[in-house]
C-alpha positions as a LaTeX table, in Angstrom:
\begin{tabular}{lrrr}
\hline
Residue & $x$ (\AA) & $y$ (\AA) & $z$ (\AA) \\
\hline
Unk1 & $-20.87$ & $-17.30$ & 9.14 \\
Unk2 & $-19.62$ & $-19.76$ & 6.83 \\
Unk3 & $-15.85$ & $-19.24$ & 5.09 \\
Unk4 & $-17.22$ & $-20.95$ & 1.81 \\
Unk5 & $-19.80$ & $-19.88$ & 0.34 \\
Unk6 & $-19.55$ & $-22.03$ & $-2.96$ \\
Unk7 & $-20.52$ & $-18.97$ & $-5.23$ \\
Unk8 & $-17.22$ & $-18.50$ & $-6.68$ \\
Unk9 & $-16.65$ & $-22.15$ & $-8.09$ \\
Unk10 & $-17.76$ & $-21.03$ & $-11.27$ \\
Unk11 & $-15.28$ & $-18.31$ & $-11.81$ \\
Unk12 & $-16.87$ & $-15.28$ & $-10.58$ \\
Unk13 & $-17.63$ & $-13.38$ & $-7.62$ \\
Unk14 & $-20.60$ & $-10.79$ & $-6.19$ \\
Unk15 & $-19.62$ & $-6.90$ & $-6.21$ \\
Unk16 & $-20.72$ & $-4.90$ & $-3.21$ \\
Unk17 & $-23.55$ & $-3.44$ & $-4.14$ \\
Unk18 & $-23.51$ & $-4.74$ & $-7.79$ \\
Unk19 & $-23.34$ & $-7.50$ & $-10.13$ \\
Unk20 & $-21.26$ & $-11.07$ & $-10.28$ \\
Unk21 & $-18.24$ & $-10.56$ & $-12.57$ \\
Unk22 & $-15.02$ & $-13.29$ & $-13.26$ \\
Unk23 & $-12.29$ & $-13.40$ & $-10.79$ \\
Unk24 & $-9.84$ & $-12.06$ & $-13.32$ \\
Unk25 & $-11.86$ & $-8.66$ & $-13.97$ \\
Unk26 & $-9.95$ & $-5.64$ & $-13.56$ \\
Unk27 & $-11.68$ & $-4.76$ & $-10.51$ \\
Unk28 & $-10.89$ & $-7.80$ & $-9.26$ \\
Unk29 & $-7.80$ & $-7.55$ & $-9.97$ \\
Unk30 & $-7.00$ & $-3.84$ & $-8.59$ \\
Unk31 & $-8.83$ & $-4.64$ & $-4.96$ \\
Unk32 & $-7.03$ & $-8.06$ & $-5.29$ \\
Unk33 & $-3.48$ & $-6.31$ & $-4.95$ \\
Unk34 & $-4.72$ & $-3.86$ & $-2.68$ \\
Unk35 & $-5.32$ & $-6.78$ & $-0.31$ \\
Unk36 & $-1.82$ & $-7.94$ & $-1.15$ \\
Unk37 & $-0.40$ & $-4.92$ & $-0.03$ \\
Unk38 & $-2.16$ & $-5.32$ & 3.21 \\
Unk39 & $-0.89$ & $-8.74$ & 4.04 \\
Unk40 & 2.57 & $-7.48$ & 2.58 \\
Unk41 & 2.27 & $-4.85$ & 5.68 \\
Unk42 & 0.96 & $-7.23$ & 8.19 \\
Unk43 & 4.28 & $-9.34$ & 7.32 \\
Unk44 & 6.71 & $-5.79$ & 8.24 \\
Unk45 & 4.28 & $-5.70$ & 11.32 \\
Unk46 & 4.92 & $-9.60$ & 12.34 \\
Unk47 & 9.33 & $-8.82$ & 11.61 \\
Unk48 & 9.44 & $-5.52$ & 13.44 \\
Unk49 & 12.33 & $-5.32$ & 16.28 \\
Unk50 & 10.79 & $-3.89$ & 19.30 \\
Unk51 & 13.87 & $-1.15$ & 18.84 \\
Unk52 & 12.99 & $-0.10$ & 15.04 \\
Unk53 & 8.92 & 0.32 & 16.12 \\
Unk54 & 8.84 & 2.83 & 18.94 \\
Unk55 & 9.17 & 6.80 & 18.57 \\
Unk56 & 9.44 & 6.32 & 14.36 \\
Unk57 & 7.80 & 9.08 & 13.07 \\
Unk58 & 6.24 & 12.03 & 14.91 \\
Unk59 & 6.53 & 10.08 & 18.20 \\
Unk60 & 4.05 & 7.24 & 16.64 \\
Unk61 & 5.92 & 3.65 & 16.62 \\
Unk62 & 6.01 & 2.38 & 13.35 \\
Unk63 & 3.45 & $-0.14$ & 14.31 \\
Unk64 & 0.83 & 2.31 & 14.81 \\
Unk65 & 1.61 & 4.05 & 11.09 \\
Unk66 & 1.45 & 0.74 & 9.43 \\
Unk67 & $-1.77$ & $-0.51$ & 11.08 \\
Unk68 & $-3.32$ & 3.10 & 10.08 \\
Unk69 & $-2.08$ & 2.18 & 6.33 \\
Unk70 & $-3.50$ & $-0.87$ & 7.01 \\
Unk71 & $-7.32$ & 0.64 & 7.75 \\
Unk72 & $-6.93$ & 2.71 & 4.82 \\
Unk73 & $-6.32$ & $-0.14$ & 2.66 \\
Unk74 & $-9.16$ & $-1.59$ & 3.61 \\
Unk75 & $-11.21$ & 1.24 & 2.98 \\
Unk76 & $-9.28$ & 1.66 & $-0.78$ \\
Unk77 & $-10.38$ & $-2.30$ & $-1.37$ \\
Unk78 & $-14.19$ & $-1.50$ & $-0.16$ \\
Unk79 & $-14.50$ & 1.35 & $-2.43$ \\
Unk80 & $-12.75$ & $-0.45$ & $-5.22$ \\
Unk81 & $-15.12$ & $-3.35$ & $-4.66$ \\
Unk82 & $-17.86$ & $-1.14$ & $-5.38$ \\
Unk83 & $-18.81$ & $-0.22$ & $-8.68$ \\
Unk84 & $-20.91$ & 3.14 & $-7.61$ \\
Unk85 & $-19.17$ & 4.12 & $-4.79$ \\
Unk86 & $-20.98$ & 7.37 & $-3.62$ \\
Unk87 & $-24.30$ & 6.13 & $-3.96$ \\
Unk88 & $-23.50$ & 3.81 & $-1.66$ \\
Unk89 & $-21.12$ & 5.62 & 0.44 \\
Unk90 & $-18.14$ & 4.04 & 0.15 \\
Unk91 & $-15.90$ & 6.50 & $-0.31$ \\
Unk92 & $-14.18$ & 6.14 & 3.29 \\
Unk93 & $-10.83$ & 7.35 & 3.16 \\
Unk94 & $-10.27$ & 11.25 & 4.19 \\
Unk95 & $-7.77$ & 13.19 & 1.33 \\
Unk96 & $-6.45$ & 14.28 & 5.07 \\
Unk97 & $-4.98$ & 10.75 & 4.89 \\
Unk98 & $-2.90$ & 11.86 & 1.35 \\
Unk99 & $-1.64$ & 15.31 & 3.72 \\
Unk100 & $-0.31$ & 13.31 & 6.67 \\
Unk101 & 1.41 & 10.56 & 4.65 \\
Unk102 & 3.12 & 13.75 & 3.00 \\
Unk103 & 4.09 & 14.77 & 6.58 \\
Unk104 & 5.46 & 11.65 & 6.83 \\
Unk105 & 7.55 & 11.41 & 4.16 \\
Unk106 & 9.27 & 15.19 & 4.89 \\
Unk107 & 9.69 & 13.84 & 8.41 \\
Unk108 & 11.79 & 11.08 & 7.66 \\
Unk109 & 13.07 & 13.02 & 4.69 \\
Unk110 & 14.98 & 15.45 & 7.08 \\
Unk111 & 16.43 & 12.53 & 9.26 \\
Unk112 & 17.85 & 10.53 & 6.08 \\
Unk113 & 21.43 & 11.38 & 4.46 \\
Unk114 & 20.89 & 12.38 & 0.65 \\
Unk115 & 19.95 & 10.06 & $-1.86$ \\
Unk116 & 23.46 & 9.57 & $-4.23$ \\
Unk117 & 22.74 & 6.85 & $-5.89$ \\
Unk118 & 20.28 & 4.51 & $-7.19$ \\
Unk119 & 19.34 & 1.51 & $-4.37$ \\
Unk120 & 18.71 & $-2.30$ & $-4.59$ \\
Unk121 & 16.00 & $-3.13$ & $-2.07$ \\
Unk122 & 17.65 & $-5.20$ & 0.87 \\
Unk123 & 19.40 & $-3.61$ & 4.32 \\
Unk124 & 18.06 & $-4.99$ & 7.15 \\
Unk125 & 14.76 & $-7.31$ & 7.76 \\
Unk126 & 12.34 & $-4.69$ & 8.02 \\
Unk127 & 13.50 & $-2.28$ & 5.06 \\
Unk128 & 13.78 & $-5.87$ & 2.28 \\
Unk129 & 9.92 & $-6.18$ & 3.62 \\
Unk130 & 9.26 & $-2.24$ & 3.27 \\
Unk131 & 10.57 & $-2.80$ & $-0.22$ \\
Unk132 & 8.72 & $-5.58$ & $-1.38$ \\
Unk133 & 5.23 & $-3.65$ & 0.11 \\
Unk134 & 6.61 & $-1.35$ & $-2.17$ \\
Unk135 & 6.68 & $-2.83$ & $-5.26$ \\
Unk136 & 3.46 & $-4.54$ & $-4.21$ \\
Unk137 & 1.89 & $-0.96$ & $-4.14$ \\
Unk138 & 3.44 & 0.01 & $-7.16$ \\
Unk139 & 1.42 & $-2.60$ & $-8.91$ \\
Unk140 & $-1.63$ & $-1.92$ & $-7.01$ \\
Unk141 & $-1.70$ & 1.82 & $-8.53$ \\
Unk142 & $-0.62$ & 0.93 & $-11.98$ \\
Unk143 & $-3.88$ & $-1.56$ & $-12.11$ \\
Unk144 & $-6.46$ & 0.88 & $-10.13$ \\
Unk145 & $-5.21$ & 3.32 & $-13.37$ \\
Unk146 & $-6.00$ & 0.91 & $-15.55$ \\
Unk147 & $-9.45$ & 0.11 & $-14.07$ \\
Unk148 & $-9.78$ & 4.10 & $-13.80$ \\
Unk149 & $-9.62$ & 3.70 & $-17.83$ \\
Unk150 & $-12.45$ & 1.47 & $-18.38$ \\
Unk151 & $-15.75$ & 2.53 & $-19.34$ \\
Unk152 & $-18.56$ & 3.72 & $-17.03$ \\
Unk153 & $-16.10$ & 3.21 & $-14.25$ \\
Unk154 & $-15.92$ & 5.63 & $-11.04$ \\
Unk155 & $-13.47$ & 8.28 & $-10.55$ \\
Unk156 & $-10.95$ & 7.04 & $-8.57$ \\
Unk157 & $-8.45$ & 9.52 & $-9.61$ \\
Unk158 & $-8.31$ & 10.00 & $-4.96$ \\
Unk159 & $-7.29$ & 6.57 & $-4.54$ \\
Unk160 & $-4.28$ & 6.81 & $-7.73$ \\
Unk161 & $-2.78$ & 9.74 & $-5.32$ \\
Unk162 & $-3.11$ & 7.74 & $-2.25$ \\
Unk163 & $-1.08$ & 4.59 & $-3.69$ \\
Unk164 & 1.28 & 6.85 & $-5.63$ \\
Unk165 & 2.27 & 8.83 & $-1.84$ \\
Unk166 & 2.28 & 5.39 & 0.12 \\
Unk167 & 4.35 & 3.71 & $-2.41$ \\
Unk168 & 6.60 & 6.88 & $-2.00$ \\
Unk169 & 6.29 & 6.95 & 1.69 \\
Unk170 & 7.40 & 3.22 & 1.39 \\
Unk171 & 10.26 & 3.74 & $-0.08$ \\
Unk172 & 11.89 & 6.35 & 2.49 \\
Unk173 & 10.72 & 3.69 & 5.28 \\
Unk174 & 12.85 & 1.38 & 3.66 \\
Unk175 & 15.60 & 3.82 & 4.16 \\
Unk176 & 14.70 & 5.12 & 7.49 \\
Unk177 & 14.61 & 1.74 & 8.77 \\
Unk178 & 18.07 & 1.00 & 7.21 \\
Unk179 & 19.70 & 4.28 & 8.51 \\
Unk180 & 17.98 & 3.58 & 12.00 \\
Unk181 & 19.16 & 0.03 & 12.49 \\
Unk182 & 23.40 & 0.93 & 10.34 \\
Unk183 & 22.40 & $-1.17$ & 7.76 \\
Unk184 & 24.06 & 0.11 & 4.52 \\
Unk185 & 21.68 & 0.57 & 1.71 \\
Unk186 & 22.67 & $-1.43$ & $-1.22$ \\
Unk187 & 23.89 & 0.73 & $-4.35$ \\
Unk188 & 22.93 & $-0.63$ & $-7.84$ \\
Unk189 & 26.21 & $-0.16$ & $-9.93$ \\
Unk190 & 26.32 & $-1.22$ & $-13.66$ \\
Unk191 & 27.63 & $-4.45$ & $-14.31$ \\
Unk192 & 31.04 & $-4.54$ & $-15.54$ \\
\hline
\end{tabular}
């Protein structure tokens, strides 16, 4: 199978399933970040210490939980890429996957000290890249919302839940893997 294709040199590209539309279609644009996110994850994967990975969260290593995240991504892009999703059955990803990131997040919860204060993103390695997936997933729900808005659009009210838990669930990785490693988080204090 050939890597180019030479379809896209005009500007556009084929939906799954559906018609050619430009590159910089909101579509486009909210499977585009999606995939971001992904490679954003497969970056924390790559940086991992060997200590921070094992036993992280319900006696999976953190490796295992991000490489899940990183199926279900790909199964948020397909359906994203797909402009009637269940007529042709692309609606892959389980709401079970929405309950166990919630597990997650009260797991790690319970291990962390209270939040005080407002946080920069930094700490340690793995937390700065938790952090940036973060924000990367922020970005990915605020522009599947926005596609959500257009007309004759799916419903992909499942997938806005899904990015808003992982960007959450982000977030108190970030801190987990600060607390786990004694990395003070970084406060945010107003400048002076």
């Amino acid at each position: 199978m050939k890597i180019y294709t030479k379809t896209g040199d005009a500007g556009t590209t084929g939906l799954f399933a559906g018609p050619r539309v430009y590159k910089d279609s909101p579509r486009i644009q909210a499977y585009g970040t999606v995939d971001e996110l992904n490679a954003c994850l497969g970056v924390v994967i790559a940086a991992l210490p060997d200590d921070l990975s094992s036993g992280m969260l319900h006696e999976s290593s953190l490796h295992q939980i991000i490489r899940g995240i990183q199926s279900d991504l790909f199964c948020v892009g397909a359906e994203l890429a797909t402009p009637d999703p269940d007529k042709q059955e692309m609606r892959m990803l389980p709401n079970s996957r929405i309950e166990t990131i919630e597990q997650w997040i009260d797991a790690a919860e319970k291990e962390l000290p209270t939040l005080t204060a407002f946080i920069l993103p930094g700490g340690c390695e793995t937390a700065a890249h938790l952090h940036l997936a973060r924000t990367i997933c922020r970005r990915s729900e605020r522009e599947v919302v926005s596609l959500a808005r257009e007309p004759e659009v799916a419903d992909y009210s499942q997938l806005v839940v899904y990015l808003n838990r992982l960007g959450d669930f982000l977030f108190v990785l970030a801190r987990l893997a600060n607390f786990r490693t004694g990395h003070n988080e970084p406060e945010w204090h107003k400048p002076s």
